[in-house]
Backbone bond lengths (Angstrom), bond angles and torsions (degrees), N, CA, C in turn:
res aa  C-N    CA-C-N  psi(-1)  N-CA   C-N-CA  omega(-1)  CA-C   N-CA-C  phi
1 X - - - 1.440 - - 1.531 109.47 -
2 X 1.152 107.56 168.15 1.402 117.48 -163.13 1.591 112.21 -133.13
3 X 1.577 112.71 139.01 1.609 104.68 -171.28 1.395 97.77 -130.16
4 X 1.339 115.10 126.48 1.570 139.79 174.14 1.621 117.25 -54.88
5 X 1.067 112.92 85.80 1.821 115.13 -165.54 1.758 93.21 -105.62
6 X 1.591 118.00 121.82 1.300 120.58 125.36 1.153 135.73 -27.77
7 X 1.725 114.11 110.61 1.447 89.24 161.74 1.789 130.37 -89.27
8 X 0.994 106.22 130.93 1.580 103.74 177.63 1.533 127.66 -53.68
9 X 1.242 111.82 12.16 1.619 108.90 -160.04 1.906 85.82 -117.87
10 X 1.781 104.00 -50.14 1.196 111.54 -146.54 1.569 112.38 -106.84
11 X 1.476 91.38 -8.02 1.536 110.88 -158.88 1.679 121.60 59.76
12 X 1.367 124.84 6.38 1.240 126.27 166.62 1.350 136.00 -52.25
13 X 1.240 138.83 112.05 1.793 137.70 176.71 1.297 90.66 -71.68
14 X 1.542 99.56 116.92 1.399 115.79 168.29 1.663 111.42 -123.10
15 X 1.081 133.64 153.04 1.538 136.71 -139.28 1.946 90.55 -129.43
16 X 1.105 129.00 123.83 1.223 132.11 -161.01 1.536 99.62 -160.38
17 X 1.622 102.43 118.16 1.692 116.09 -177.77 1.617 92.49 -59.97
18 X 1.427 95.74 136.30 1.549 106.91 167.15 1.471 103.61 -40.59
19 X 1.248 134.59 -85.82 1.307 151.64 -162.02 1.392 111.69 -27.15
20 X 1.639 110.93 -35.91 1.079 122.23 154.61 1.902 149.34 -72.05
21 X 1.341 76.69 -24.79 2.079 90.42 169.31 1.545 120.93 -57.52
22 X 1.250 115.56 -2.98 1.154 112.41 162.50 1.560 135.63 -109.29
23 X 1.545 80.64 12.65 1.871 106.47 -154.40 1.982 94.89 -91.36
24 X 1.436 134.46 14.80 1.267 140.94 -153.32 1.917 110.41 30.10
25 X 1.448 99.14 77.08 1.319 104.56 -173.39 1.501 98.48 -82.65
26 X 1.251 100.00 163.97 1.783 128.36 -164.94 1.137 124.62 -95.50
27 X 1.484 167.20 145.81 1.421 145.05 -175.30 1.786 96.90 -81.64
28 X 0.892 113.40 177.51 1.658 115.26 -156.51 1.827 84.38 -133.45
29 X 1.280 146.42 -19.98 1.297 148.04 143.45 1.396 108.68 -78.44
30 X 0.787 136.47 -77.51 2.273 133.60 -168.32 1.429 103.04 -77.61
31 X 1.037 128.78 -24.18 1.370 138.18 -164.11 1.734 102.20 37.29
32 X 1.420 116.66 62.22 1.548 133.41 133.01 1.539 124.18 -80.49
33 X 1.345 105.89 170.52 1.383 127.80 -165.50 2.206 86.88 -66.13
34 X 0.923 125.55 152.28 1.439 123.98 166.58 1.331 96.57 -91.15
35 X 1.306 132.61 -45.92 1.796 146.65 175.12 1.539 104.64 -106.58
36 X 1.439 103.31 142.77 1.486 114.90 -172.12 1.826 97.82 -138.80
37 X 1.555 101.25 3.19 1.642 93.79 176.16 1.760 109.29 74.42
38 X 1.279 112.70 13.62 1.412 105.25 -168.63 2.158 103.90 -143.84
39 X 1.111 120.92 173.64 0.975 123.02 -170.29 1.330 104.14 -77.55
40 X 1.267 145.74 173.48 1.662 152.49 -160.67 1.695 82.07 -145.70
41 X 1.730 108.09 135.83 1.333 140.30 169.89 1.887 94.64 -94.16
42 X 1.140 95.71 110.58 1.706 96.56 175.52 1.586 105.87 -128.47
43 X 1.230 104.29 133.95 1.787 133.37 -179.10 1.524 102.24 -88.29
44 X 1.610 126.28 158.48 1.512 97.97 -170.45 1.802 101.90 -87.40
45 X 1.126 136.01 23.77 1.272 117.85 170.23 1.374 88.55 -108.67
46 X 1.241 164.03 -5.85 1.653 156.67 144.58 1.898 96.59 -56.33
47 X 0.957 110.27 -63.85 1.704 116.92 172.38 1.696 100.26 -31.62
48 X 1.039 105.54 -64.01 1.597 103.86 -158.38 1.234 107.89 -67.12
49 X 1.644 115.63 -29.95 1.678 104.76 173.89 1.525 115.27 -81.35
50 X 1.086 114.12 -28.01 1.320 97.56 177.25 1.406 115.50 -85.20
51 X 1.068 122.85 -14.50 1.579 128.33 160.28 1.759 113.41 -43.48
52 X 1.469 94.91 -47.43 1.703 94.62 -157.37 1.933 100.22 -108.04
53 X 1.331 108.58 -15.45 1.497 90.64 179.32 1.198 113.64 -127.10
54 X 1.729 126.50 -1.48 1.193 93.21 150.77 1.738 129.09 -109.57
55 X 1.528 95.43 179.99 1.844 100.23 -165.40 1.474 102.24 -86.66
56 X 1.423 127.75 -3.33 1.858 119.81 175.22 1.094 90.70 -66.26
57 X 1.271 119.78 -178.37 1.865 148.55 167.11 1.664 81.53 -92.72
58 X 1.232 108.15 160.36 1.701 135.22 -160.49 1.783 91.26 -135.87
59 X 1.122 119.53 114.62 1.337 113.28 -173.38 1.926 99.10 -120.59
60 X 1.061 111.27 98.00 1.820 123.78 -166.76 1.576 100.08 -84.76
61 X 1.514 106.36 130.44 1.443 107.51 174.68 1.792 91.82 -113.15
62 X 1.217 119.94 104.00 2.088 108.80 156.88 0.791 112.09 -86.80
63 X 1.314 91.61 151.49 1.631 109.71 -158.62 1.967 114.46 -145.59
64 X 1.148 120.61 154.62 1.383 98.93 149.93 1.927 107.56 -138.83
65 X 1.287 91.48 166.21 1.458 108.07 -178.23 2.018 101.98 -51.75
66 X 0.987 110.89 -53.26 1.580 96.72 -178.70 1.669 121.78 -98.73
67 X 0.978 89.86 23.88 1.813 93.43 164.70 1.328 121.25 -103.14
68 X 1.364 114.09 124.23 1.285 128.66 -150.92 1.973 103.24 -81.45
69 X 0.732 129.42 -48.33 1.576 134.62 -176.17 1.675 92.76 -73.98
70 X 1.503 118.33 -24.80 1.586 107.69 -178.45 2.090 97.46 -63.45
71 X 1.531 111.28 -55.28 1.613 132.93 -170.17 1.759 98.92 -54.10
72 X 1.330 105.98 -45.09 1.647 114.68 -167.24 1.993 95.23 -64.98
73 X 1.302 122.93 -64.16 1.018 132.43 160.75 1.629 133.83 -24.81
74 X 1.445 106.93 -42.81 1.962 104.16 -166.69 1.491 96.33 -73.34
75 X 1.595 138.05 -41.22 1.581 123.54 -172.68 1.552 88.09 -43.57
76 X 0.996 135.00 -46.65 1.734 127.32 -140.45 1.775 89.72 -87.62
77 X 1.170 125.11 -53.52 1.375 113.80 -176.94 1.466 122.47 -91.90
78 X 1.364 95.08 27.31 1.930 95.86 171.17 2.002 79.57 -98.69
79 X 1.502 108.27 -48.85 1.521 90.72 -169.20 1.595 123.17 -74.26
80 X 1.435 103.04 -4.96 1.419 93.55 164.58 1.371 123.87 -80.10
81 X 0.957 129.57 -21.67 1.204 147.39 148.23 1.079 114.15 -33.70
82 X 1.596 131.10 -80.11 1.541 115.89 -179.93 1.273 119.92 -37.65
83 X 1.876 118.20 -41.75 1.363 95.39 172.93 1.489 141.38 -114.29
84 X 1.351 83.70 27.22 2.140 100.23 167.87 1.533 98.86 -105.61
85 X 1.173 144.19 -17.43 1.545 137.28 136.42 1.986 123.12 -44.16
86 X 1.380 91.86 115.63 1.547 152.34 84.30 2.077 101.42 -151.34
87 X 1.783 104.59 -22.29 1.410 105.46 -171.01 1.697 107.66 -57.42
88 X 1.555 115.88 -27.01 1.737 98.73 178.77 1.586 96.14 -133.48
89 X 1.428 101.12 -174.01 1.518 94.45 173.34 1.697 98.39 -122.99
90 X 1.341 95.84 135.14 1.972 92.81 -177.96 1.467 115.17 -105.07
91 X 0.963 123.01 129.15 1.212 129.19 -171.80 1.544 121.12 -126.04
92 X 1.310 121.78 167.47 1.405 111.79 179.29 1.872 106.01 -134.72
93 X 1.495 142.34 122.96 0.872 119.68 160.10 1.827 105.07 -108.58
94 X 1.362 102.34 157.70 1.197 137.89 -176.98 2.085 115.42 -79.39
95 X 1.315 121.44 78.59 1.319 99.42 -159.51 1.342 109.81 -73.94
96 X 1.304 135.76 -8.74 1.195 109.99 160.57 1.472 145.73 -80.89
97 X 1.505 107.98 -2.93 1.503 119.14 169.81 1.894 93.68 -99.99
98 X 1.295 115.39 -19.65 1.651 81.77 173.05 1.900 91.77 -146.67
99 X 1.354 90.69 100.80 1.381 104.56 -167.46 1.419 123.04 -89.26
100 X 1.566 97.63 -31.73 1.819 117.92 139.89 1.186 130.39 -10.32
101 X 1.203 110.49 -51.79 1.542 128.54 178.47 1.103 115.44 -87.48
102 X 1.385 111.46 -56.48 2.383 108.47 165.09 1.334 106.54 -45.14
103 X 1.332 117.57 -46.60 1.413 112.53 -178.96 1.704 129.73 -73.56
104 X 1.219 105.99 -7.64 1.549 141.92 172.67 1.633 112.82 -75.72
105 X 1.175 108.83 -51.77 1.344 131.99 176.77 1.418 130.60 -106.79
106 X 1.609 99.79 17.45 1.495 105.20 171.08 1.422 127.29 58.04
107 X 1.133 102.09 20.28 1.806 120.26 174.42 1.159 119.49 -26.28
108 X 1.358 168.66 172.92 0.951 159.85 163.32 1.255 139.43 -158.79
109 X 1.663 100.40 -40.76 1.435 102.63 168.41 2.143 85.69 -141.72
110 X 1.105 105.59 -179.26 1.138 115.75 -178.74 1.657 131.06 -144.14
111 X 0.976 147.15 107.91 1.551 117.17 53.88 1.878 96.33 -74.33
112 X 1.230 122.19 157.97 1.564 126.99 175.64 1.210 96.13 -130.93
113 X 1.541 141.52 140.57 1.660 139.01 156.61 1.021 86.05 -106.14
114 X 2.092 102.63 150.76 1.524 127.88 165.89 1.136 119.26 -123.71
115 X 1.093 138.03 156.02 1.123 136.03 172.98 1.370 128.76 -129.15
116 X 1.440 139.49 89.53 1.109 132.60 -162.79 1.614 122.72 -113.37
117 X 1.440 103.89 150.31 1.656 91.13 -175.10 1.675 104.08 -132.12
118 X 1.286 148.98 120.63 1.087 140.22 125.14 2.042 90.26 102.62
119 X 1.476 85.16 30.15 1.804 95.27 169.87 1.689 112.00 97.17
120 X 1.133 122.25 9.99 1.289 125.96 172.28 1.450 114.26 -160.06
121 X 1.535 109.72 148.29 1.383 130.46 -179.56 1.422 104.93 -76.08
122 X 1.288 105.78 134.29 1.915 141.48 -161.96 1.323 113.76 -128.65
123 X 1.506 122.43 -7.46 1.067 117.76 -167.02 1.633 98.08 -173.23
124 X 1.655 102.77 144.77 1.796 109.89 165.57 1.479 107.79 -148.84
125 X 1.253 112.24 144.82 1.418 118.30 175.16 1.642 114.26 -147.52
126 X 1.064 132.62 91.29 1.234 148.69 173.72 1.968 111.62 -68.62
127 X 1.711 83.26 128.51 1.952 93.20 -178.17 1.435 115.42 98.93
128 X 1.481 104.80 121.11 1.838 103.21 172.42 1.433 127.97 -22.83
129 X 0.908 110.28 136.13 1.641 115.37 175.06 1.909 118.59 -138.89
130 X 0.996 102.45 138.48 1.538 104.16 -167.88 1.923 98.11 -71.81
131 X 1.408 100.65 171.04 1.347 101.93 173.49 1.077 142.78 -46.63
132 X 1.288 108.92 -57.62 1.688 138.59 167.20 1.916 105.13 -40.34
133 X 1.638 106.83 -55.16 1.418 114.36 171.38 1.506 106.40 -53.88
134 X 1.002 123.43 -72.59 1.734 128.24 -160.70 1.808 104.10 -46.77
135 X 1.626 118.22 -52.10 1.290 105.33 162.86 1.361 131.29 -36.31
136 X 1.334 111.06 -56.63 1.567 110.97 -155.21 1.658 101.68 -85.95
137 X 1.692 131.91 -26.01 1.007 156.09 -175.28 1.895 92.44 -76.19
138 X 1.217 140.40 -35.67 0.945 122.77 177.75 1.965 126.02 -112.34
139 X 2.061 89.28 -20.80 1.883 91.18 140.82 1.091 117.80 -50.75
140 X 1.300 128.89 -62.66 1.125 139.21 -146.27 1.938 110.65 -59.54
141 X 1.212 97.62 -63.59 1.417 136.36 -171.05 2.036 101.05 -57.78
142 X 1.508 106.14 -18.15 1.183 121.09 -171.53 1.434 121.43 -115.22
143 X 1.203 90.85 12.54 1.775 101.74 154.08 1.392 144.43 -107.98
């Protein structure tokens, strides 16, 4: 079987044998990394594609530039990231350059985690969380 991965660079649906998603597969248009071990900067038209075409869970950190528990927080979710990558895709949007979307999703306080699967949110957790938390809080939450 085969799982529908966004690429983050190019925005391309690229089709990648399971067996392989852990293999650091390549975009098949840009030929970039599909995973870079690090969080993805998403705009809401990058949001919306990876929302709707690919098959990982989309795990959204909002954020803004002057919120202090958002800054205290990203060391911990850049490294959760390396290791919930290739199983989700982690991303970060910015609510004040796309505020559309906080306001879309009822944002409220910030840092906010999301969790989405197969075009809809499955999960919310509001307030910094150390590394160790964000893994098991978004395994968990993803079953």
């Amino acid at each position: 079987m085969s799982l529908h991965i966004v690429c983050p660079e190019c925005q391309a649906v690229n089709r990648v044998p399971d067996e392989r998603a852990g293999e650091s597969p390549d975009c098949g248009r840009c030929h970039r990394p599909l995973f870079s071990g690090k969080p993805v900067n998403l705009s809401a038209t990058d949001f919306d594609r990876q929302l709707n075409r690919s098959d990982i869970p989309l795990l959204v950190d909002f954020w803004a530039p002057w919120c202090g528990p958002c800054r205290t927080m990203a060391p911990a979710y850049e490294q959760a990231a390396a290791q919930l990558e290739p199983n989700f895709r982690v991303a970060k949007i910015n609510t004040e350059e796309e505020q559309s979307l906080g306001a879309h999703y009822g944002i409220r306080s910030i840092p906010t985690l999301a969790l989405f699967s197969h075009g809809r949110e499955i999960a919310r957790q509001a307030g910094a969380m150390g590394v160790a938390d964000i893994i098991r809080w978004a395994r968990a939450a993803a079953k």
